[in-house]
N, C-alpha and C positions, 0 to 999 in steps of 0.2 A: 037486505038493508036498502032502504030506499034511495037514490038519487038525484038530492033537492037542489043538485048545481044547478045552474039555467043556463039553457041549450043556447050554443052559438050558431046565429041566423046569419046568413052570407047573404048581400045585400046583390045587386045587380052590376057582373062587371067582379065584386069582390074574390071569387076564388082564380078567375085570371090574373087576375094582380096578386094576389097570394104566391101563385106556381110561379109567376115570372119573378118574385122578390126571389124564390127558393133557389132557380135557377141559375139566376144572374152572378156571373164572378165580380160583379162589384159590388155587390149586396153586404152593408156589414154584416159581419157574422152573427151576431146577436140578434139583428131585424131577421137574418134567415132561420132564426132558429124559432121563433117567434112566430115568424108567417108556415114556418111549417106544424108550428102546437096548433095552431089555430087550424089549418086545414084537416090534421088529424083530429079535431074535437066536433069539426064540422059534421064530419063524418062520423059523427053518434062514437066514437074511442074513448073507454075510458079514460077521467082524468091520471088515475096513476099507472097504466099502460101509457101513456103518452110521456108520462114522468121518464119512463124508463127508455123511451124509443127517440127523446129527445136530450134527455141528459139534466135535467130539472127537477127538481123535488116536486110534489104535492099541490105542497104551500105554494111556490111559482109559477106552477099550471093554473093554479086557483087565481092567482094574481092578472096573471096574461090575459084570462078567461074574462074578468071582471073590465079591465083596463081598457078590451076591445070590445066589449059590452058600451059601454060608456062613451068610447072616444073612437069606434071605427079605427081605422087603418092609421088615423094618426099615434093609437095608443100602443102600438109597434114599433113606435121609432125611440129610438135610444133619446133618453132626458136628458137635459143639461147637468152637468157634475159641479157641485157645490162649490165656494173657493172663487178666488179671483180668475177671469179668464186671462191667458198670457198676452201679453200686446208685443207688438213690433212696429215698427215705424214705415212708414210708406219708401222712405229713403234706402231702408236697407232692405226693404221687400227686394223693392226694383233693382239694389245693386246684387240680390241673391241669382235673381233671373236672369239681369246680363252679363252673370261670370259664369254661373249655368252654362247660357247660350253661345260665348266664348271660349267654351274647353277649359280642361284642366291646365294647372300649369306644367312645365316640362319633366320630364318623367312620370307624371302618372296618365293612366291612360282615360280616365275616367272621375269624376267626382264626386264623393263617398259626403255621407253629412257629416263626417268628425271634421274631414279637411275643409270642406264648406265654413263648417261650424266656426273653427279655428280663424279662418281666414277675413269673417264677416263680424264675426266677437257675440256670437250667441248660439244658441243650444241646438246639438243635432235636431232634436226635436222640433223645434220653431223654424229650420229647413225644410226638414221634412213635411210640415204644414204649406209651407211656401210652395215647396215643389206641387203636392198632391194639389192644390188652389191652381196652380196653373198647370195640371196636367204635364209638368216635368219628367222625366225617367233615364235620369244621366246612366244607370245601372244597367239598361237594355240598350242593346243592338239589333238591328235583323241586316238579314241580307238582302241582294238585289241586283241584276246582271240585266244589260239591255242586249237586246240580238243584236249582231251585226250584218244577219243573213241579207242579202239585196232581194230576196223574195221570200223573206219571211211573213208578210201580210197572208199572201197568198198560201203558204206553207198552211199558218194558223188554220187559213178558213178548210183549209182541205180535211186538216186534222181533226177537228172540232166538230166537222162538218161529218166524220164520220162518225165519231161518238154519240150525236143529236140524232145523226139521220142514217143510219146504216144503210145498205143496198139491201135489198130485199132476198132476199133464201142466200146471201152471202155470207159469209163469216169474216168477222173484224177481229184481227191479232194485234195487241200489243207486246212488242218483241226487243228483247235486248240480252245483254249477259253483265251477268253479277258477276266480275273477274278477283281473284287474288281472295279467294274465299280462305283463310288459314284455320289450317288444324290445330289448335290450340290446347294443350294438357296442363293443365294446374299442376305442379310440383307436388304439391298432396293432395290424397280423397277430400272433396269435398263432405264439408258438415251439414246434414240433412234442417230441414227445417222442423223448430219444436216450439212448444209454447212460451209466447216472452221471448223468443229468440229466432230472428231471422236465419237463413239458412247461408254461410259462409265458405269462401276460399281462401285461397293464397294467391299474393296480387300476381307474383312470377308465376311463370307458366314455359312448357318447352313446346318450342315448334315442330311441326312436320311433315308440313311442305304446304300445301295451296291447290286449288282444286278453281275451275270456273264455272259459272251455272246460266246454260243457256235456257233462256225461259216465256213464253207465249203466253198473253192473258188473252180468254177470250171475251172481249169486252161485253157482250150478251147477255154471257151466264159467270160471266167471273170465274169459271175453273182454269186452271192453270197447267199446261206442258212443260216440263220441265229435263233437262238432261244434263248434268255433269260431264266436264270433259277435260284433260289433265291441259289442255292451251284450250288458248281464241283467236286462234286465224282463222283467215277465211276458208280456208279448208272445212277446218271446224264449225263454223257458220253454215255453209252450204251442206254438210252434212244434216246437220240440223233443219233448218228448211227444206231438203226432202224429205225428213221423215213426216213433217208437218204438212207436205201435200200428199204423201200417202195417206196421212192419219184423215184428210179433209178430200180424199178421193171425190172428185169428179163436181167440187164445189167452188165458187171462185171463192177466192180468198185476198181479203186486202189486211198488208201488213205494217201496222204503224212503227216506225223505226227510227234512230238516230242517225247523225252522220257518220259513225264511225267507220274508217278504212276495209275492215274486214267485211262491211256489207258492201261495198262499189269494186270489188275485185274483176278481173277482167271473168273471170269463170262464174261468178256469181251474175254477172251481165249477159255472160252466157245462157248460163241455165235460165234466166227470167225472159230473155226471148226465145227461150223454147216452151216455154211455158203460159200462153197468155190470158192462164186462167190465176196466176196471180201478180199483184199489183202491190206497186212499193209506196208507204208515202211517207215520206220524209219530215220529220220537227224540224224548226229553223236549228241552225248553228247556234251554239249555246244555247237553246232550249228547253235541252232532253225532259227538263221538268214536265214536259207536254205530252211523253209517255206515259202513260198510265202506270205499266208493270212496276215503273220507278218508286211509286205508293208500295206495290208489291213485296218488292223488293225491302223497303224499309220494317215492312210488317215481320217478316221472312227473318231479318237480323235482329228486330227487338226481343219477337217471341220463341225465336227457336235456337240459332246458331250463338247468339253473344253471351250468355252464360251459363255454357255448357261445353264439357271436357272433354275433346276427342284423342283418344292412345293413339290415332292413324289417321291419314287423310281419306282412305274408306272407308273408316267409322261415320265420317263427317257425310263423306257422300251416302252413305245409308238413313243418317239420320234427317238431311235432306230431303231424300226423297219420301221417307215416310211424313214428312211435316208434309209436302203437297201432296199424300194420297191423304191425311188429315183435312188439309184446307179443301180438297175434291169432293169430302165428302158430305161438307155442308157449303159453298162456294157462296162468297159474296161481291154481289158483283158491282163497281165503280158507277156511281151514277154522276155524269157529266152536266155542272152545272153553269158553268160560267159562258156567254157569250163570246163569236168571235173579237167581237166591235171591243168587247171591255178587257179581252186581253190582250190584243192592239194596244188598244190605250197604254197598259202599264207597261208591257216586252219591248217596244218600239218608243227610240227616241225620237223626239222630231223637232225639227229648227237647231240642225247643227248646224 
């Protein structure tokens, strides 16, 4: 059977702005679902394969098809909806944005649009217009910690400076320990996962004791050393850092690390000047974010340890360590992108 649709011709510039509509998390939903039919028809796809790979019938591929025939990139964007549009008053715009900017009142900790709504005498809705007009998001927090280090500049550039610029036939570690690692047992077998139905626990769980994970990224090649150890003293510590110049025999080694007490022990000060083939460099005080493995590590508790049942704290250390002969065996390694100068800027306060 012949097909007498008419091919969609992508204009110069038009499938870049396509992909960036698709990609963008502000993109309304509907314009991205739209800019993605059109990219798949571009692409000579059927129209009812696109139907089905987009969520739209037929008939509405045929529509879309036509609409961006006609109107280009503007025939993409969501039409106006019939019906009176809502009004608000300028007066109570403004007093929406500076009780907004004001906080909530006493005990709540935040401002929700019912409370808004309530408080201003109009519809969560027409808040929530307000807010999104002015880029509001009483609902979001993030965090944010300035160093206190007195030579934290210097720290950054050291650190960063190795990430950018490694030493040449050197190897660069980023090192720390993932402490108070818990065994964790569900009270029941978990329920497998099936179709229609996510795979389930029981929120209790019994404990069984804790385990710590000292661990080395190499920031190069992204594979990862890794040892379990029942503490994290420095004991424990310098243990670990020999095995890691044995393992880098005869290589210098520089090893990016926290402040934590168990690395400046008087023995671990020891063994580093008997050793002056490695070198210690330090993140500012409150920085550690500036470790890399700390990424690692996060990766380490989403995909492997946090929903998953161990009968023993050896269970856990086993399944450990096979998740990094797993991550070893295809390793991805951190590519360092941010400037010394611009995380200055944000770590470091200045004009106090």
């Amino acid at each position: 059977m012949a097909n007498h649709s008419r091919p969609v011709v992508l204009g110069r510039g038009d499938r870049a702005t396509l992909k960036r509509l698709v990609r963008s998390p502000t993109t309304p939903s509907g314009v991205s679902r739209r800019a993605r039919a059109i990219l798949l028809l571009a692409d000579q796809t059927p129209g009812t394969e696109v139907a089905e790979l987009t969520g739209y019938t037929p008939v509405q591929i045929s529509r879309i098809r036509r609409r961006f025939a006609e109107e280009g990139m503007d025939g993409l964007m969501d039409k106006p909806r019939s019906g009176r549009p809502p009004t608000i008053t300028e007066a109570k715009s403004a007093r929406i944005v500076a009780l907004t900017l004001k906080g909530p009142p006493r005990g709540l900790s935040q401002w929700s649009t019912r409370e808004m709504a309530a408080r201003v005498g109009v519809s969560p809705s027409t808040v929530s217009r307000v807010w999104r007009a002015h880029a509001l998001q009483p609902h979001r927090v993030k965090t944010f910690k300035f160093t206190t280090d007195p030579r934290a500049e210097e720290k950054i550039r050291d650190v960063v400076g190795l990430y950018l610029n490694p030493p040449t036939n050197a190897v660069v570690l980023s090192l720390d320990e993932k402490t108070q690692i818990q065994a964790l047992e569900r009270t029941q077998p978990m329920l497998p996962l099936r179709p229609n139905r996510p795979a389930r626990h029981t929120h209790d769980y019994r404990r069984h004791g804790l385990t710590s994970l000292f661990a080395a990224l190499e920031v190069a090649s992204g594979k990862v050393v890794g040892k379990c150890s029942e503490r994290h003293t420095g004991t424990d510590f310098l243990r670990f850092l020999k095995s890691l110049n044995r393992r880098y025999q005869g290589r210098e080694m520089h090893v990016i690390l926290d402040n934590s007490s168990t690395h400046s022990t008087p023995a671990v000060r020891t063994w580093l000047d008997a050793h002056p083939n490695v070198y210690f460099h330090f993140t500012p005080v409150g920085a550690s974010w500036l470790n890399m493995i700390e990424a690692w590590f996060g990766i380490l508790t989403r995909k492997s340890v946090r929903r998953t049942s161990f009968p023993s704290v050896r269970a856990l250390v086993r399944h450990i360590q096979h998740y990094i002969d797993h991550w070893n065996d295809n390793p991805t390694p951190f590519v360092w992108t941010k400037k010394p100068a611009d995380i200055i800027r944000k770590a470091i306060r200045r004009g106090r």
